[in-house]
C-alpha positions as a Markdown table, in Angstrom:
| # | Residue | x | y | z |
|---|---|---|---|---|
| 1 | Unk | 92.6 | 133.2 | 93.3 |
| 2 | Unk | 93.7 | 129.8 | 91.8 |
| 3 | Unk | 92.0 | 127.3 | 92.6 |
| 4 | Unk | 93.3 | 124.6 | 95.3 |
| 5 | Unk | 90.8 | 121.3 | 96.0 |
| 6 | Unk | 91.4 | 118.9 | 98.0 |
| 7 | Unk | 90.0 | 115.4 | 98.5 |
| 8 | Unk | 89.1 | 114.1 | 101.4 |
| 9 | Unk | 89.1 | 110.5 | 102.1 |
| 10 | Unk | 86.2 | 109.1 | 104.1 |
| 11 | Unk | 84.6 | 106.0 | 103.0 |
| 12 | Unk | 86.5 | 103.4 | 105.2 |
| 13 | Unk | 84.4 | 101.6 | 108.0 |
| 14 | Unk | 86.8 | 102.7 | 111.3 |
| 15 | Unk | 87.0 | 99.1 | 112.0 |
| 16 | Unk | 90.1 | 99.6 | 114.2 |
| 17 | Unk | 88.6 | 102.1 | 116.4 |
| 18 | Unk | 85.6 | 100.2 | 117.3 |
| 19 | Unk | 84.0 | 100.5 | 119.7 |
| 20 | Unk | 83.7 | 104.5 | 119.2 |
| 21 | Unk | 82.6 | 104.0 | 115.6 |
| 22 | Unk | 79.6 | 102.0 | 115.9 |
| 23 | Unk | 78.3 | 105.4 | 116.1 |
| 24 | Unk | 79.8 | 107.6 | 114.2 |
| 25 | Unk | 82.4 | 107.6 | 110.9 |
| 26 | Unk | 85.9 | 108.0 | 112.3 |
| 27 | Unk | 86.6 | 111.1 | 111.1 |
| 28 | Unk | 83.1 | 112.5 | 113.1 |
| 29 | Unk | 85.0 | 111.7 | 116.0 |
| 30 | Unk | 85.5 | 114.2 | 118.3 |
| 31 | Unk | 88.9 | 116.1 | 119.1 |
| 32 | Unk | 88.6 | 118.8 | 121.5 |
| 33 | Unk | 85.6 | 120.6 | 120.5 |
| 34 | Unk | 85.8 | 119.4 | 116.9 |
| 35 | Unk | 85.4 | 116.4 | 114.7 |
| 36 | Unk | 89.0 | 115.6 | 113.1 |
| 37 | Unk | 87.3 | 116.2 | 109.6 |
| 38 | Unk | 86.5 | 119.7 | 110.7 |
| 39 | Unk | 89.9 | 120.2 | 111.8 |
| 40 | Unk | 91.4 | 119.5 | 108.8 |
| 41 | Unk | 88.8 | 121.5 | 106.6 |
| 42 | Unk | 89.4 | 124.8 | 108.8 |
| 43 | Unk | 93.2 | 124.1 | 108.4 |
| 44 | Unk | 93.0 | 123.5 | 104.2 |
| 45 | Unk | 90.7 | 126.8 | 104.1 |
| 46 | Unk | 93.7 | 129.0 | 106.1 |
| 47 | Unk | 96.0 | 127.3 | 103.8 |
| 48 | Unk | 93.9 | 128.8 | 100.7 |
| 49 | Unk | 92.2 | 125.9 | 99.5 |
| 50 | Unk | 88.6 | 126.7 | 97.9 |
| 51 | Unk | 86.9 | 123.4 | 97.1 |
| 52 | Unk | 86.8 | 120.6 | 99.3 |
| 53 | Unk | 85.3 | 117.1 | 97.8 |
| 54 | Unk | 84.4 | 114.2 | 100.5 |
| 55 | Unk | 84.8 | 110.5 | 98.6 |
| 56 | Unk | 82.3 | 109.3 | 101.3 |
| 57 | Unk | 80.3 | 105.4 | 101.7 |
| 58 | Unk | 79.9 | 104.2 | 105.1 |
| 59 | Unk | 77.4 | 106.4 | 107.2 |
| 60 | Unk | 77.4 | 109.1 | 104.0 |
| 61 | Unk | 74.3 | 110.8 | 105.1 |
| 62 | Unk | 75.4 | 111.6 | 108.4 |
| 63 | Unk | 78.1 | 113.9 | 106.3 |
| 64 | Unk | 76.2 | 115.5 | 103.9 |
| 65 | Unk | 74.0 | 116.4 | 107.2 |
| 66 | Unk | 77.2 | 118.0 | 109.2 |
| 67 | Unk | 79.0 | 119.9 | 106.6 |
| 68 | Unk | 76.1 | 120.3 | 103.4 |
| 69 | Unk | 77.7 | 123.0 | 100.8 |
| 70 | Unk | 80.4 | 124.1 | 103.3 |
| 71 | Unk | 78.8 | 127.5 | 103.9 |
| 72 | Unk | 79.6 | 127.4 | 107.9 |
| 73 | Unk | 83.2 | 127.3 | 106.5 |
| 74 | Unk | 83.3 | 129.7 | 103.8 |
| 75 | Unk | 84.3 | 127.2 | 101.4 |
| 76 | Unk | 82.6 | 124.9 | 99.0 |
| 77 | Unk | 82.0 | 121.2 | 99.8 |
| 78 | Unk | 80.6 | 118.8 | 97.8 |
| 79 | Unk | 80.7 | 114.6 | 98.0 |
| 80 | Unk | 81.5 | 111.9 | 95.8 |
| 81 | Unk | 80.0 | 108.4 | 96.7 |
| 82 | Unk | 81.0 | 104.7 | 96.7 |
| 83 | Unk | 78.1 | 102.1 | 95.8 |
| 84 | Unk | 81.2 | 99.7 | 97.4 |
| 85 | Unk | 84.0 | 99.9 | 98.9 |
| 86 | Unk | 86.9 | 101.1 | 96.5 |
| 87 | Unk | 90.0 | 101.4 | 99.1 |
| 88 | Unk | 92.1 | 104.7 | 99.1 |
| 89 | Unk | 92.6 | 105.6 | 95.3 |
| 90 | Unk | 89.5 | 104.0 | 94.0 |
| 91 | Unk | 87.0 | 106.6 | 94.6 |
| 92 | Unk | 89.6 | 109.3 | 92.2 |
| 93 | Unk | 87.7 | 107.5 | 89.3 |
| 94 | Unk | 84.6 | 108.5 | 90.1 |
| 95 | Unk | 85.1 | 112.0 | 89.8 |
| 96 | Unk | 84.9 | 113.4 | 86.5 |
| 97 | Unk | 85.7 | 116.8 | 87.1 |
| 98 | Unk | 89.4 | 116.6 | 88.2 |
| 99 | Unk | 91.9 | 119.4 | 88.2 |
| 100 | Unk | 95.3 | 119.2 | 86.7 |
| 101 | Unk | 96.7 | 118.4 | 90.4 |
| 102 | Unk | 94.7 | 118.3 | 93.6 |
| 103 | Unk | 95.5 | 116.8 | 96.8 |
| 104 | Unk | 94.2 | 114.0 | 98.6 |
| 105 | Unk | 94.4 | 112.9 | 102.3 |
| 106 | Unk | 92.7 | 110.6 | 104.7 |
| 107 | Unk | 90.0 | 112.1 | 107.0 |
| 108 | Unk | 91.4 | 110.9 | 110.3 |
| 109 | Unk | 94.8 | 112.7 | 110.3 |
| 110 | Unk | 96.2 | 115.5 | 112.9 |
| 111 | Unk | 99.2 | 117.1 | 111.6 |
| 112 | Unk | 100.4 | 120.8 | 111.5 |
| 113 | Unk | 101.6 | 120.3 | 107.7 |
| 114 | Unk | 101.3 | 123.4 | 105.5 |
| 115 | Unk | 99.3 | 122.5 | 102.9 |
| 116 | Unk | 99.2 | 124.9 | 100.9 |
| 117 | Unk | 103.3 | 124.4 | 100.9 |
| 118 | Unk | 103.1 | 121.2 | 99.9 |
| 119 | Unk | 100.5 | 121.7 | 97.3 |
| 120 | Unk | 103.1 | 124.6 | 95.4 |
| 121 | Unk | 106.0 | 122.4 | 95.9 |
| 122 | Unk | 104.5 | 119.3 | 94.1 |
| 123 | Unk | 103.1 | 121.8 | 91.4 |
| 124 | Unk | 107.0 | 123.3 | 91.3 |
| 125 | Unk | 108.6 | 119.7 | 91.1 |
| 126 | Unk | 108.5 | 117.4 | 87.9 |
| 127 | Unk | 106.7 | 114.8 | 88.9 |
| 128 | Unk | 103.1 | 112.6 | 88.9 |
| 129 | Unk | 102.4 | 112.1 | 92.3 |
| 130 | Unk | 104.1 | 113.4 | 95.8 |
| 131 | Unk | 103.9 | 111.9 | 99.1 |
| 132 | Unk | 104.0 | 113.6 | 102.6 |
| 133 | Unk | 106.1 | 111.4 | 104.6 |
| 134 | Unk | 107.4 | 111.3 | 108.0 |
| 135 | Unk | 110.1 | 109.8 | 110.0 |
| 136 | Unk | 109.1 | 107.7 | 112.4 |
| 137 | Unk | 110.9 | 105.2 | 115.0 |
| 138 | Unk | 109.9 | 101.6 | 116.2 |
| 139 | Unk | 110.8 | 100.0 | 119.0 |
| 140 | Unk | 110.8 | 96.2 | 118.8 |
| 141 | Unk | 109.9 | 94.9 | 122.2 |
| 142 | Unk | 111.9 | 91.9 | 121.9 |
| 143 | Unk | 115.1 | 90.4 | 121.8 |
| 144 | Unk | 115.9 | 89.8 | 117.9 |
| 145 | Unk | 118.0 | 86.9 | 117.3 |
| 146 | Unk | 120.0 | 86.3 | 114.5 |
| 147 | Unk | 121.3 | 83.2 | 113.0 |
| 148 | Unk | 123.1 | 81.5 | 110.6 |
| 149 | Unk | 121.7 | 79.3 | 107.5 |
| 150 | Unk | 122.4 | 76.3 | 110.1 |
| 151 | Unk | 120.2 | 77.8 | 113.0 |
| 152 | Unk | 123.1 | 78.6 | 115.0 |
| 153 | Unk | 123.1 | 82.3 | 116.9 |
| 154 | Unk | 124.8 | 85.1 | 114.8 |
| 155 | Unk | 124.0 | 87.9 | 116.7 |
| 156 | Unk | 121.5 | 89.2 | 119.2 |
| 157 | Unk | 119.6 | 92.8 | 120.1 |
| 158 | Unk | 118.1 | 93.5 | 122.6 |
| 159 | Unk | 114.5 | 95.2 | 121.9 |
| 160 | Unk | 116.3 | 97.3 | 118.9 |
| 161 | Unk | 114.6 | 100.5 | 117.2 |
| 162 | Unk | 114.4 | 100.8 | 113.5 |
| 163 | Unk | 113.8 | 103.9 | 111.9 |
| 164 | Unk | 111.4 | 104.0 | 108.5 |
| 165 | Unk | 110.2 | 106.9 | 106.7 |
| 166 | Unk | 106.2 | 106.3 | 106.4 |
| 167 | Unk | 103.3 | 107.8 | 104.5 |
| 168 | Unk | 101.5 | 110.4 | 106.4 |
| 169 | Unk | 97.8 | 110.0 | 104.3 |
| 170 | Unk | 98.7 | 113.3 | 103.0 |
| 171 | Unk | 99.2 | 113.1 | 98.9 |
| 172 | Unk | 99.5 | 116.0 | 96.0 |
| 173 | Unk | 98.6 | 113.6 | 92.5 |
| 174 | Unk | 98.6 | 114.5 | 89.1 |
| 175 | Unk | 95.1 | 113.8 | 86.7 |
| 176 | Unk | 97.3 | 112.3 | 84.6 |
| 177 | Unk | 97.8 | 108.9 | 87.4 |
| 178 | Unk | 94.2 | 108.5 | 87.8 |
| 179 | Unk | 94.5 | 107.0 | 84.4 |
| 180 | Unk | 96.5 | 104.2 | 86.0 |
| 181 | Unk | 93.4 | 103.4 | 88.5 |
| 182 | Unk | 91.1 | 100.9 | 87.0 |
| 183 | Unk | 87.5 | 102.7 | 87.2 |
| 184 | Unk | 85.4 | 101.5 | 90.3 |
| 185 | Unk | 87.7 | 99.0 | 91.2 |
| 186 | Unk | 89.1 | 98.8 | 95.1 |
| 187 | Unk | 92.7 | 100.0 | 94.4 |
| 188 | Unk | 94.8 | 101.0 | 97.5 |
| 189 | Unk | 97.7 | 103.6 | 98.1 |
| 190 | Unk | 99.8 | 100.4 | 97.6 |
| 191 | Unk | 98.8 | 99.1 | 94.0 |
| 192 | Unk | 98.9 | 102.5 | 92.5 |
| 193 | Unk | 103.0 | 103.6 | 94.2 |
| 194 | Unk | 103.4 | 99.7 | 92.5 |
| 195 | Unk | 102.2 | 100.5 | 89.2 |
| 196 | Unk | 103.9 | 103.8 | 89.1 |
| 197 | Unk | 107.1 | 102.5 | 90.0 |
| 198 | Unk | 106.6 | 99.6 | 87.1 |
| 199 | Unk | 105.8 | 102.7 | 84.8 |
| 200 | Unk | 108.8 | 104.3 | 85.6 |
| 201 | Unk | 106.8 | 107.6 | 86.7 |
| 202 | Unk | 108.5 | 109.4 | 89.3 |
| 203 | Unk | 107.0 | 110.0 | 92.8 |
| 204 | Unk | 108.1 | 112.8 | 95.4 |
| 205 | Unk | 108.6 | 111.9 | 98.8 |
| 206 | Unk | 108.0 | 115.4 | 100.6 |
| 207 | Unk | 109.8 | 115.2 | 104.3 |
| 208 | Unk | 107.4 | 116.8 | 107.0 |
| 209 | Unk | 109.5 | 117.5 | 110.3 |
| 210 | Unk | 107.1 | 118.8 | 112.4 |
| 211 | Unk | 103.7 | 116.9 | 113.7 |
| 212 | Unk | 101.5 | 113.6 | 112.5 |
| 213 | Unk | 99.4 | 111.9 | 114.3 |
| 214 | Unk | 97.3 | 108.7 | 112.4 |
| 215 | Unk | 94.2 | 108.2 | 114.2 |
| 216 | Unk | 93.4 | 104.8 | 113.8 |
| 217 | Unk | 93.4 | 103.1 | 116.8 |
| 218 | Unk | 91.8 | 103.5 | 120.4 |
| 219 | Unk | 95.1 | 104.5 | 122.1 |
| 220 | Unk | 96.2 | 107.1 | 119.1 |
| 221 | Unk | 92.1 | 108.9 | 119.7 |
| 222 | Unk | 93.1 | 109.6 | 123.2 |
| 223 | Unk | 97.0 | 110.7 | 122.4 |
| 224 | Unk | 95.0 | 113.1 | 119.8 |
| 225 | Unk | 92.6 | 114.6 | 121.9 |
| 226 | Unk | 95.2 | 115.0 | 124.6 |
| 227 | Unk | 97.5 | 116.8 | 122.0 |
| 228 | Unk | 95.0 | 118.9 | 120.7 |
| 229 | Unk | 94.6 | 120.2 | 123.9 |
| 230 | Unk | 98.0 | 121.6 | 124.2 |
| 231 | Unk | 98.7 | 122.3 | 120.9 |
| 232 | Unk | 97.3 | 125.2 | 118.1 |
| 233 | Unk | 95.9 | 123.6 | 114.9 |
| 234 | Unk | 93.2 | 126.0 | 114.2 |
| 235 | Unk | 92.6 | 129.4 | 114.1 |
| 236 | Unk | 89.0 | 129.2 | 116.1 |
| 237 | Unk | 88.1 | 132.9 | 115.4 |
């Protein structure tokens, strides 16, 4: 079997879920019968995916506790941790055991993405670093007014919707664009797509038309346990 490892994200603090992380990492919270974490581990074993490394920090213990070697799962799990905080492309640094291309995600996301689909397709295309993205549509609950460079009224829309094609958390990345990470420095999503684009490396955007769901805030929790409900993520047997 080749090997497929994924990375999984889960050193950030939850701050805009609070209150229901005083108690517990964000992705420990609960969906349905699961934590989201466990969700998404279950999903990237039944997508073929053998090793699963947690870049943990706040509350680390409380992970090692739940998920230990990954035996429950049938896959292996082991942990990298942050001394300090090193945002979402920090923590690749400190693992010195890297394949040629893994994937990386955040811990708090409910999609029905295929990874192992996106993994091959990344590994197919020619390029450093690939990017699940979504469409996604905003309504502005306003009236926008437009105006001229003399302050006069233009134009005017009433609570418009713009449409943007976001990042999903979900990311396949080449070894060879850890070496643009500065070693156990916070460096964000953000700074590294910046210093790829100024390096002229190309970077996939990988269209997912089916489900995503961030769970970062109270009201998205609820909207994902409701949806989870409903809907088949898991094989449970």
């Amino acid at each position: 079997m080749n090997d497929k490892r994924a990375i999984i994200l889960c050193g950030g603090k939850g701050t805009r879920l609070k209150p229901y992380t005083i108690a517990l990492p964000k992705p420990l919270m609960p969906i349905g019968d699961y934590p989201i974490i466990e969700v998404i581990i279950r999903q990237l074993k039944s997508y073929g995916f053998n090793r699963i490394t947690l870049a943990v920090n706040h509350q680390a213990e409380i992970f090692k506790a739940f998920f230990g070697k990954g035996d429950k799962w049938g896959i292996k799990i082991d942990y990298v941790l942050e001394q300090k905080p090193l945002g979402t492309m920090g923590p690749l640094t400190l693992i010195d055991d890297l394949d040629e291309s893994f994937l990386v995600m955040n811990g708090d996301t409910l999609t029905d993405l295929d990874f192992g689909a996106f993994f091959e397709q990344h590994n197919k295309s020619n390029t450093i670093f690939s990017i699940s993205s979504f469409k996604r549509q905003q309504l502005v609950d306003f009236g926008v007014l437009e105006k001229s460079t003399k302050n006069y009224l233009t134009g005017f829309q009433e609570k418009p919707q713009f449409n943007f094609e976001v990042s999903m958390g979900v990311y396949m990345v080449n070894k060879e664009a850890v070496k643009q990470i500065p070693f156990n420095t916070f460096f964000g999503f953000d700074s590294l797509m910046i210093r790829l684009i100024e390096k002229k490396c190309q970077v996939k955007l990988i269209e997912h038309k089916g489900f995503w769901l961030d769970i970062g805030r109270p009201d998205d929790y609820m909207k994902a346990t409701d949806i989870f409900k409903k809907h088949k993520f898991i094989n449970e047997q």
